[in-house]
C-alpha positions in Angstrom: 14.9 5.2 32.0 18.3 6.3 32.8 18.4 9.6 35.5 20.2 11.8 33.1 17.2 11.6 30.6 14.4 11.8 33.1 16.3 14.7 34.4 16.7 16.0 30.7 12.6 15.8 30.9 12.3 17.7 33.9 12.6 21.2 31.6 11.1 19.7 28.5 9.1 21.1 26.0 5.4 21.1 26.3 2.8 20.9 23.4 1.0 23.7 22.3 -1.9 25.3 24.2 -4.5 24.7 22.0 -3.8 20.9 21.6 -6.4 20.7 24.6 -9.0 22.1 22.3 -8.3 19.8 20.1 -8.4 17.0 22.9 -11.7 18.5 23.6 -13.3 18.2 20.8 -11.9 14.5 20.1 -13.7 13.9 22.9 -16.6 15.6 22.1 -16.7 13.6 18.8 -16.0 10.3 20.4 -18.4 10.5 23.5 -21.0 13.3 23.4 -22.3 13.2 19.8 -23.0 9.7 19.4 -24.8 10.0 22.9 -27.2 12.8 20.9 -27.7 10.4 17.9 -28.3 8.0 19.9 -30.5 9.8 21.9 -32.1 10.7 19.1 -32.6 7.3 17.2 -34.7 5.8 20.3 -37.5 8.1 20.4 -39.1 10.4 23.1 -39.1 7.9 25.7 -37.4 8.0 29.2 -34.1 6.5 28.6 -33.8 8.9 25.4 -33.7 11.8 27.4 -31.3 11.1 29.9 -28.9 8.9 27.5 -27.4 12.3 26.2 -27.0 13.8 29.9 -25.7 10.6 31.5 -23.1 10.4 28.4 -21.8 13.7 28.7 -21.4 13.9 32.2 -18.9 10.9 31.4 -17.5 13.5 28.9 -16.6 15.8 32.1 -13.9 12.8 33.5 -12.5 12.6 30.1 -12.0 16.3 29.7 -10.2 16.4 33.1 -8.0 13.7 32.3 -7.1 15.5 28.8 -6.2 18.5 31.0 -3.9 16.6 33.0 -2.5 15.2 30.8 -1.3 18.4 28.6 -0.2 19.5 32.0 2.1 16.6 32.5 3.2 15.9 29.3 6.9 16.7 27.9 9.4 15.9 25.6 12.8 16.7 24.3 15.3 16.4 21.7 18.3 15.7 22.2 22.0 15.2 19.9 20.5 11.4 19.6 17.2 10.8 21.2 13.5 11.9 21.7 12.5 11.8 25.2 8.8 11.3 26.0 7.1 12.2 28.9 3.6 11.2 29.3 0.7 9.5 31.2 -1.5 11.0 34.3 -1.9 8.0 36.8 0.5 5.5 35.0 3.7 7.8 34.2 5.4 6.5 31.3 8.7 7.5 30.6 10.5 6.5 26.4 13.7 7.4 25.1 13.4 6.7 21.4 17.0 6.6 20.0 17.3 8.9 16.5 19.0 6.3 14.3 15.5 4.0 14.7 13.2 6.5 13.0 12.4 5.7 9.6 9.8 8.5 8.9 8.4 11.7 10.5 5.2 13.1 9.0 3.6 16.3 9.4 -0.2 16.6 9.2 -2.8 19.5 9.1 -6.2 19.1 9.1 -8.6 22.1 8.3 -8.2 23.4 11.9 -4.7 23.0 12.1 -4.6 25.1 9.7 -6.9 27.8 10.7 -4.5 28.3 14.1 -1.1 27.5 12.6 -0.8 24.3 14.2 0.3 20.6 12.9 0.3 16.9 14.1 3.9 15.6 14.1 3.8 11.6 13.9 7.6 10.1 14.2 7.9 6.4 12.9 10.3 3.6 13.7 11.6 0.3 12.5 9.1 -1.9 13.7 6.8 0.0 14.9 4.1 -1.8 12.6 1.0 -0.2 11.8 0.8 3.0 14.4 3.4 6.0 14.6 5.6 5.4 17.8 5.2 9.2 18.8 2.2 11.2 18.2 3.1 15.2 18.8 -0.7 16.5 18.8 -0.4 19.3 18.8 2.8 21.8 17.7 3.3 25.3 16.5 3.8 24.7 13.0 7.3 26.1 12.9 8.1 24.1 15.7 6.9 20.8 13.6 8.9 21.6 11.4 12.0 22.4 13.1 11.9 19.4 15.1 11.0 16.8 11.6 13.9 18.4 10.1 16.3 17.4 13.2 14.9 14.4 13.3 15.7 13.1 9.9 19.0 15.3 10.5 21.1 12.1 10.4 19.5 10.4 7.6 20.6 13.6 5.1 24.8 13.6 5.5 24.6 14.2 1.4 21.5 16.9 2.6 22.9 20.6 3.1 20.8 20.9 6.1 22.4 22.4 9.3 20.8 22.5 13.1 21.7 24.7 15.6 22.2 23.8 19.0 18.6 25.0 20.4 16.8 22.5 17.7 16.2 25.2 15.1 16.8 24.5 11.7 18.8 27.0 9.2 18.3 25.7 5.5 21.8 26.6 3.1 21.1 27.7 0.0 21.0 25.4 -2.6 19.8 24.4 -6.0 15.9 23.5 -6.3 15.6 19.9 -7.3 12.2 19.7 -9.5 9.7 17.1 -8.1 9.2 13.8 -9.8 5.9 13.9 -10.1 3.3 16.9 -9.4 -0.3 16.2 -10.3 -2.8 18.8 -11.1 -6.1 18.9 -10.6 -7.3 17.4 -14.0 -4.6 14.7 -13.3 -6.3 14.2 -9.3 -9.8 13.7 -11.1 -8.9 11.4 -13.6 -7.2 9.3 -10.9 -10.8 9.4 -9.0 -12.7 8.8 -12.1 -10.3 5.6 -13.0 -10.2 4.1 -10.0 -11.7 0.6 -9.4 -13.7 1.8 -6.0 -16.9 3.1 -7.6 -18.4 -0.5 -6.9 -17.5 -0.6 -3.7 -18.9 2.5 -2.6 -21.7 1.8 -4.2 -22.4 -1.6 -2.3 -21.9 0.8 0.7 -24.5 3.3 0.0 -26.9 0.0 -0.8 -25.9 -1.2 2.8 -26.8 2.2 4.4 -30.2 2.1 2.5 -31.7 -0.4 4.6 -31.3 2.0 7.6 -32.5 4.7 6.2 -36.4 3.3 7.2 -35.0 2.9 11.1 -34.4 7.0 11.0 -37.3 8.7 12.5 -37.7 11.2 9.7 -40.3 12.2 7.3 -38.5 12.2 4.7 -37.0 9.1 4.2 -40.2 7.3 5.1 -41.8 9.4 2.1 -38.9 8.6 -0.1 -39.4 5.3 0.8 -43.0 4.8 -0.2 -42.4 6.2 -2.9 -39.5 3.8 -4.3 -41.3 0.7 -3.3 -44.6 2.1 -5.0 -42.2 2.6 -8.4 -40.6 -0.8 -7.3 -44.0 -2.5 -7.5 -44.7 -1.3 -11.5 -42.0 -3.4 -12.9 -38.8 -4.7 -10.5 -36.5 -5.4 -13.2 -36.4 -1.4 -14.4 -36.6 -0.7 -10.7 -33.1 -2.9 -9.9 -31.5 -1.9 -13.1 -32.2 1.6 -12.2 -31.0 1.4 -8.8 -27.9 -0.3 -9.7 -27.1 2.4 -12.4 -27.9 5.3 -9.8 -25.5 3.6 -7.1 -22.7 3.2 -9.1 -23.1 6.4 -10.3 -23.2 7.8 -6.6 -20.0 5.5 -6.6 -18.2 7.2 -9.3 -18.9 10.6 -7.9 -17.8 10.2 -4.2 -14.7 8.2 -5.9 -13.9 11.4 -7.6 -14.5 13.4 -4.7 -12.4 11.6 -2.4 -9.3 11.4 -5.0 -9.6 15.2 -5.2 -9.6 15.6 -1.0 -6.6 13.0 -0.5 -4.5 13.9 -3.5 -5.0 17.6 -4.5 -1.6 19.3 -4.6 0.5 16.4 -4.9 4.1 16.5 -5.0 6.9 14.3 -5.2 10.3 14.5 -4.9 13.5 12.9 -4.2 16.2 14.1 -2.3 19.3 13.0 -0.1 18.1 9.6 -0.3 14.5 10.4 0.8 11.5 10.3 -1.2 9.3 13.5 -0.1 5.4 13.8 -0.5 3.0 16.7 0.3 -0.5 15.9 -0.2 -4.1 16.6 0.7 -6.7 19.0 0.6 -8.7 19.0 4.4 -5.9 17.0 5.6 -2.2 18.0 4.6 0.3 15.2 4.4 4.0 15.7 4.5 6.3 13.1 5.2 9.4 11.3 3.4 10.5 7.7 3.3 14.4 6.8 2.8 14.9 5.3 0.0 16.7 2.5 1.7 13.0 1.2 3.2 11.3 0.8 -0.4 11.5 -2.7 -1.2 9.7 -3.0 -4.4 7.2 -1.3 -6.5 4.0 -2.0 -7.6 2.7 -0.4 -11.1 -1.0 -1.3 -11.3 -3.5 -0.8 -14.2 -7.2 -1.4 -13.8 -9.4 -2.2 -17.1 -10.2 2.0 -17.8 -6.4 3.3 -17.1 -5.2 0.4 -19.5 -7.4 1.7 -22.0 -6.6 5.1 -21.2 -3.0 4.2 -21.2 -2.4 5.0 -17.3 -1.2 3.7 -14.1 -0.7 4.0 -10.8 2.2 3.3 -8.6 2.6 1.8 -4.9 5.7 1.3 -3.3 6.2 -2.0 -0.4 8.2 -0.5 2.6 10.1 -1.9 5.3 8.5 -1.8 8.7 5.1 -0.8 7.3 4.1 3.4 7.2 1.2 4.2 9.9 -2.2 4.2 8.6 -1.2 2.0 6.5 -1.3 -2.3 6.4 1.2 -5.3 4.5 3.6 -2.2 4.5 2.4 -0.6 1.1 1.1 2.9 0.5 0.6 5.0 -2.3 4.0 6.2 -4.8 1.8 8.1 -7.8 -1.6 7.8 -7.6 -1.7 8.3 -11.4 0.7 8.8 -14.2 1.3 8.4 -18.5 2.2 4.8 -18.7 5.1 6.3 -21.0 6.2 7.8 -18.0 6.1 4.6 -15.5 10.2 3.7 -16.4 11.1 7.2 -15.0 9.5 7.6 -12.0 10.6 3.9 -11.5 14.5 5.2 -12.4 13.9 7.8 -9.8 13.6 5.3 -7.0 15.4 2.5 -8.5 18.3 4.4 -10.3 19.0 1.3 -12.9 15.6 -0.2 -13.4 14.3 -1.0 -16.2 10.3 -1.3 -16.2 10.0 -1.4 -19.8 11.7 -4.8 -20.3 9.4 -7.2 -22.6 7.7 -9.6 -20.3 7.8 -13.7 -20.8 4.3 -15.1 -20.8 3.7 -18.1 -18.8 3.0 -21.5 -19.9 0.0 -22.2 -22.2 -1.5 -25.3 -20.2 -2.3 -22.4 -17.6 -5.1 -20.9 -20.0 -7.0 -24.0 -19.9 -6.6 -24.4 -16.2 -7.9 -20.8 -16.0 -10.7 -21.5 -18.1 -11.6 -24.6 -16.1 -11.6 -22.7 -12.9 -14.0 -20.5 -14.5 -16.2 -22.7 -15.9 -16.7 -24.0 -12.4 -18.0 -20.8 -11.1 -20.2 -19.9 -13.5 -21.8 -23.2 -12.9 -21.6 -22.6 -9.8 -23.7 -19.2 -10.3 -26.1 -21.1 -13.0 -27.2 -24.1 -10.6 -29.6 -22.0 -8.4 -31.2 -20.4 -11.7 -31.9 -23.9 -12.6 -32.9 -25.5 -9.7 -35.3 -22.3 -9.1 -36.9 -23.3 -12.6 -37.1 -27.1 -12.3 -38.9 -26.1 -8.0 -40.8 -23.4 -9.7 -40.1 -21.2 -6.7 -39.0 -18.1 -8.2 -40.4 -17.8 -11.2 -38.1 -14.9 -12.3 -34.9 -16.9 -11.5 -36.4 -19.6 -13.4 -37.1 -17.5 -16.7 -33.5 -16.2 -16.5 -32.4 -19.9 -16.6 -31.9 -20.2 -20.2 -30.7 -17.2 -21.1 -27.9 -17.3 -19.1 -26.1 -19.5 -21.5 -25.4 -16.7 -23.5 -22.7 -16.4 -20.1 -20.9 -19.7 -21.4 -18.0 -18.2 -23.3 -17.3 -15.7 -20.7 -14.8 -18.4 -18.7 -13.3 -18.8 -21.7 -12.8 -14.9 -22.7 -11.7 -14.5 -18.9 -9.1 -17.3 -19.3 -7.7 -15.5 -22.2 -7.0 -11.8 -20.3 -5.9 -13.6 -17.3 -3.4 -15.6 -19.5 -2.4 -11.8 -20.9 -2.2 -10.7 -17.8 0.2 -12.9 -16.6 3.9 -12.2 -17.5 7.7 -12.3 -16.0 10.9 -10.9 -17.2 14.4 -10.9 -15.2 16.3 -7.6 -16.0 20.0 -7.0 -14.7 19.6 -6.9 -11.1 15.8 -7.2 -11.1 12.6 -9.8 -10.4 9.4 -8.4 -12.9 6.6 -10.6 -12.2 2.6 -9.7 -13.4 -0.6 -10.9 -12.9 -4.4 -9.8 -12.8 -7.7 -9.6 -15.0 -9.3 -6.7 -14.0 -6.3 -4.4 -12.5 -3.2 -5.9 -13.6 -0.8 -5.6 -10.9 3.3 -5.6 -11.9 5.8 -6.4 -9.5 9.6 -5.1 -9.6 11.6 -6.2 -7.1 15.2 -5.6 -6.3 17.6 -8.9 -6.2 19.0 -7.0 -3.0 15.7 -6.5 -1.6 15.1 -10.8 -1.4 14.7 -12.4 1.5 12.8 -15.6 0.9 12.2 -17.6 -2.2 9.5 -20.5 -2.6 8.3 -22.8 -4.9 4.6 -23.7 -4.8 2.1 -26.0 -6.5 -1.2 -27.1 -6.3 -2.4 -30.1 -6.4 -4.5 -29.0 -10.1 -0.8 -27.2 -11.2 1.1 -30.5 -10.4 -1.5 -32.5 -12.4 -0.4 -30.2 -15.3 3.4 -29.7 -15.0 3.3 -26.1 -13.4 4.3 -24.6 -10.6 4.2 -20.7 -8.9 7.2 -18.9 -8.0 6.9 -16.5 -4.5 9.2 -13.5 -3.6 9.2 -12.4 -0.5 10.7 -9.1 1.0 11.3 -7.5 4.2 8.0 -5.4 3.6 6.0 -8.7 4.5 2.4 -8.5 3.9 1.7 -9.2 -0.1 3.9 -11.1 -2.1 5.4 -10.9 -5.8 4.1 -14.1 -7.3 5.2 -15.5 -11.0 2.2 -17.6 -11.3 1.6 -21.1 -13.7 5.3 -21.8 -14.7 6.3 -24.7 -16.2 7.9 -26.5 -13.2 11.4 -27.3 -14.8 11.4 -23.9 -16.0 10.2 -22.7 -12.5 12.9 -24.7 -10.6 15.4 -22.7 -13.1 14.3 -19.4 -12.0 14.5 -20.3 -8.3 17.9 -21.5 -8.6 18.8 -18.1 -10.5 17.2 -16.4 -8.2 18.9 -18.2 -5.4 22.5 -17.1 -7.0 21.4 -14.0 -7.4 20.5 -13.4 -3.9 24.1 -14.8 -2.5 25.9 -12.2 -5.2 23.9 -9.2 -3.5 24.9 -10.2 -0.6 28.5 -11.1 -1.1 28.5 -7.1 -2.6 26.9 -5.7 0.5 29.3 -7.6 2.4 32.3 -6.2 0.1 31.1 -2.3 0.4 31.0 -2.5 4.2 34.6 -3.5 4.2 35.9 -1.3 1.6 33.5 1.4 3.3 35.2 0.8 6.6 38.6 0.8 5.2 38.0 4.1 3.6 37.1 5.3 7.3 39.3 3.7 8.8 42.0 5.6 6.4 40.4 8.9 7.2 38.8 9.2 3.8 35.4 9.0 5.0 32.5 7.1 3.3 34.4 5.8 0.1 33.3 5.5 -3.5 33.3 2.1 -4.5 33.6 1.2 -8.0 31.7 -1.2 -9.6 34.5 -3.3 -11.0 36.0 -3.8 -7.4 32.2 -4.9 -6.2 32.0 -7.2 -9.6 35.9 -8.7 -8.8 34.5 -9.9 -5.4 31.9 -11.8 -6.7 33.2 -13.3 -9.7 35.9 -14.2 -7.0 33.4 -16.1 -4.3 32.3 -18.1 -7.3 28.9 -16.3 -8.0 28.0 -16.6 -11.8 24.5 -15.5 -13.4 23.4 -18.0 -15.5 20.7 -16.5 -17.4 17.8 -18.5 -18.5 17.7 -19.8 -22.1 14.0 -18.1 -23.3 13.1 -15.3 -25.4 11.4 -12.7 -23.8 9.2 -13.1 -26.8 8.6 -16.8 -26.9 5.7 -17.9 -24.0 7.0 -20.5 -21.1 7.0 -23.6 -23.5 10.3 -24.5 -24.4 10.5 -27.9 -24.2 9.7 -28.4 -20.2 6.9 -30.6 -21.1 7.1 -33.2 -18.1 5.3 -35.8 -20.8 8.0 -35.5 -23.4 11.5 -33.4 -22.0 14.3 -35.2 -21.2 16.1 -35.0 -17.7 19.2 -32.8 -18.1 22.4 -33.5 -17.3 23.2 -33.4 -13.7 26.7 -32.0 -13.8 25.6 -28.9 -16.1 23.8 -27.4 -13.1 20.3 -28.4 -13.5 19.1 -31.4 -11.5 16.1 -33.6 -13.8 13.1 -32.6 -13.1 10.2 -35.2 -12.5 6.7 -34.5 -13.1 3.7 -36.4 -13.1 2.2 -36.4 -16.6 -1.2 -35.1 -16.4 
C-alpha cells in the first residue's frame, strides 16, 4: 500500500461505537447459544454441564479480539478511493479504487433500527458472491452520506453534489415515480403464488424426525399420539400429513414474502435501478443499469392462471447474497404490465413479441422422456406385487395406470412452454412446465454462442441453441430446434453480435472526438451508428418464419434440400432418424 494512503489512514474514520455490541452478540449467537442447546440436548450428565461453561469461556477470546479490532479498525474516503484499515495480529491494509464499485447497499435489521444505525456493504467488479467491504456498523446518516459518494461517479446525469468533508447536499429536483411499488395485498399474493410451499414443506417433514431426539414432554406425547392415529388407517394418516405440511408450506411461504418484500420500491434513476425493501431487514441498494444483462420473466402454474409474473434480472459480476449473478427485479406484477417494467430497464424492448414454437418432433421426444420415468416410478410397484413384499405397493400396482397419459399431457405443456422470437436488437427464448421461465437478452449483452445436440436430438434432426452472457451462471437456452433452422439462428446471432460491437466501437470514437473537441460526452445519432455498420458489411438477415407458424418449415433432414452455398447458408446434413 502506497505511504500517502496508509498515512491518509492514520486519521481515518472509525465505526460506530455500538458496532461492538453488535460484534457481541454475533458472537454470542455463533458460540454461546449453540453451546446451551447443546448442552441441553445431551442430558444431565457430566459433560452437559460443563459443555456450556467451557464454550463460553472460548466466547471471552472472541470478545477481546472483537474489541481490538473496533479499536484498530479505520477507513477513509477519498476523491477516488476507499481506504480500509483492518485486522488485529495480521494488519491488512486495501485501497479499493471508486470506478470498480458496482453497488453499495445499505441494510437495517430490527436493531439497527432501534439505535439509528445501518450495515453499509460496497460491491465490486468481480468480487463474486461476498461484498468487498463490509461497514458494520455506521451512524445511519453517515451510511448514507458515504453510499451516496460512492456511487458519486456513476450519476454525472444525477444532480447530486458532495462536499469536500464527504457530506452529501441533494439539489432540488423533480420526483421520478418508482416503477414498481407493491403493497401489501400485492407482497401476499407473491407469497401465496410462489412455487416454495413444497419445499418448505419437505423441510418441516425433515425436522419431524428430530423432534423425538428433544428431551421434552411434549413432543414425546405428540408423538404417541400421531403414531397411535397412524396405526387406525395409514393411508388417511399420509394423506393427512401431506395436506397439513403443505399447508404449513403455504403459510410460512406467505410469511416470508411479506418479511423480505414489504414496502417494495423500485425506481430508476441516472442509469441506476434503485430498490428499498424488507420488513426486519431493510434493503437499499441500486445496480447500474449497465450490469443487467438480461431478464428473466417467470410464471409458475397459479400466476399463469392468475395472469402474473415475476421478474429477475442476470447481473454482471454477481450481487452478494446472491449465486449465477441473478437476483430478484419484481417479485410480482400484472402480466399486462411485464413490457413496461421490461421498457424501463431495456428502453426499446419489446416483451410482448409473438413467440415461434419449436419443432414438432420435440413433443414426441418429450413424451418419450416421460414415458421412461413413469416407468421408471411403476417398476417397483410391480415388482413389490409380483415379491409380495409390500402388499400396499402391490395393490397400488394396477391402478397406477390411470398415470399412463400423464407423459403424454406433460409433453404437450412442455411443448407450449417452449417458444423463441428475435425482436430488433433482442434474443427471446422460453422454456418450462411448471414455471415457465422467458429469457430476453440483449444482442449487446452476447458473449458466447453454442450449438448443442444430444445424441436422442441428433437422431431426430434437432438441435439446442445456448446464449451465454457476462452474468455467467444460468444460461438462455432455445431448446429442440430443427437443426438447419438452429444453425440459421446462430449465424444471425453471430452477425448480430459483430454489429453491436462494430457500434460500441463507433460511439467510443465519436464519444472521444466530442471530448476531444471540448464538447463533452456527445450525442450520437442513430443514423451515424447505423452508417458504420452498413459500412463494415454487417447486414441482418432475418430468418424466413412466421412468428405464428411452429419450427417446421421445410428443415426436415429426411426430405429438405441442401441450399445453395453462395446465398449464405451452408447445407445442412443430418442423420435421418
Amino acid at each position: 500500500m502506497p505511504s500517502e494512503a496508509a498515512a491518509a489512514l492514520a486519521d481515518g474514520r472509525r465505526l460506530h461505537p455500538l458496532s461492538l455490541g453488535f460484534s457481541a452478540v454475533t458472537i454470542a449467537r455463533k458460540m454461546v447459544w449453540p453451546a446451551l442447546v447443546g448442552g441441553f440436548g445431551l442430558g444431565d450428565g457430566e459433560i452437559a454441564r460443563m459443555l456450556p461453561i467451557f464454550i463460553a469461556a472460548l466466547a471471552v477470546p472472541a470478545l477481546i479480539g472483537a474489541t481490538l479490532e473496533y479499536v484498530l479498525y479505520r477507513w477513509r474516503l477519498t476523491g477516488d478511493e476507499l481506504l480500509l484499515r483492518s485486522g488485529v495480529l495480521s494488519r491488512r491494509n486495501r485501497v479499493i479504487p471508486l470506478a470498480r464499485v458496482q453497488n453499495v447497499e445499505v441494510r437495517q435489521n430490527v436493531m439497527h433500527r432501534v439505535f439509528g444505525v445501518a450495515e453499509l456493504r460496497v460491491e465490486t467488479a468481480g468480487a463474486g458472491a461476498e461484498a468487498e467491504a463490509v461497514l458494520s456498523v455506521l451512524g445511519l446518516a453517515e451510511a448514507q452520506a458515504a453510499r451516496v459518494r460512492l456511487l458519486a461517479h456513476r450519476r454525472a446525469s444525477a444532480a447530486i453534489a458532495v462536499s469536500a468533508d464527504g457530506e452529501a447536499d441533494a439539489i432540488e429536483r423533480p420526483a421520478v415515480p418508482p416503477l414498481a411499488q407493491l403493497s401489501t395485498g400485492d407482497v401476499l399474493l407473491a407469497g401465496a403464488t410462489a412455487n416454495e410451499a413444497g419445499v418448505i414443506a419437505a423441510a418441516l417433514a425433515g425436522l419431524l424426525q428430530f423432534a423425538d431426539d428433544l428431551p421434552l414432554p411434549f413432543f414425546e406425547q405428540v408423538g404417541d399420539a400421531v403414531m397411535g392415529r397412524a396405526a387406525e388407517s395409514w393411508l388417511v394418516f399420509g394423506i393427512g400429513l401431506v395436506i397439513l405440511f403443505l399447508l404449513l408450506g403455504w403459510m410460512i411461504s406467505i410469511a416470508g414474502a411479506v418479511v423480505r418484500y414489504h414496502g417494495f420500491t423500485l425506481s430508476v434513476e441516472g442509469g441506476e435501478m434503485r430498490k428499498r425493501y424488507g420488513l426486519l431487514t431493510v434493503h437499499e441498494a441500486s445496480v447500474p443499469l449497465e450490469r443487467v444483462q438480461a431478464i428473466r420473466v417467470e410464471e409458475s402454474l397459479p400466476r399463469r392462471l392468475l395472469g402474473l409474473a415475476s421478474l429477475s434480472i442476470e447481473t454482471a459480476g454477481g450481487t452478494p447474497g446472491q449465486r449465477g449473478g441473478a437476483e430478484a427485479f419484481v417479485p410480482i406484477a400484472r402480466r399486462a404490465e411485464v413490457g413496461r417494467l421490461v421498457r424501463g430497464i431495456f428502453g426499446d424492448a419489446d416483451a410482448d413479441t409473438p413467440l415461434r414454437p419449436v419443432h414438432p418432433r420435440a413433443r414426441m421426444r418429450l413424451a418419450i422422456r416421460y414415458s421412461v420415468l413413469l416407468l421408471l416410478v411403476w417398476a417397483p410397484f410391480w415388482g413389490a406385487r409380483w415379491l409380495d413384499v409390500q402388499p400396499l405397493a402391490g395393490r397400488l400396482a394396477p391402478w397406477l395406470a390411470v398415470l399412463l397419459p400423464l407423459p403424454w399431457l406433460a409433453a404437450g405443456l412442455a411443448y407450449r412452454g417452449r417458444g423463441w422470437a428475435l425482436p430488433p436488437g433482442y434474443v427471446m427464448a422460453r422454456s418450462g412446465v411448471m414455471t415457465r421461465v422467458t429469457w430476453i437478452v440483449p444482442d449487446r449483452k452476447l458473449q458466447t454462442l453454442h450449438l448443442r445436440a444430444t445424441p436422442f436430438q441428433r437422431r431426430r434432426g434437432l438441435a439446442t441453441v445456448v446464449v451465454d452472457t457476462a452474468a455467467g451462471g444460468r444460461q438462455a437456452a432455445i431448446i429442440d430446434l430443427g437443426e438447419p433452422t438452429a444453425r440459421r439462428l446462430l449465424e444471425e446471432l453471430t452477425d448480430r453480435i459483430r454489429a453491436a460491437t462494430q457500434l460500441r466501437a463507433a460511439e467510443r470514437i465519436a464519444r472521444t472526438a466530442g471530448q476531444a473537441a471540448g464538447q463533452g460526452d456527445a450525442n450520437l445519432d442513430v443514423e451515424r451508428g447505423s452508417s458504420f455498420v452498413a459500412a463494415a458489411g454487417v447486414a441482418e438477415r432475418p430468418l424466413d418464419a412466421s412468428p405464428a407458424t411452429p419450427d417446421s418449415g421445410n428443415d426436415d433432414p429426411r426430405t429438405k434440400a441442401p441450399e445453395p452455398v453462395g446465398e449464405g447458408h451452408p447445407a445442412d446434413s443430418v442423420d435421418a432418424a
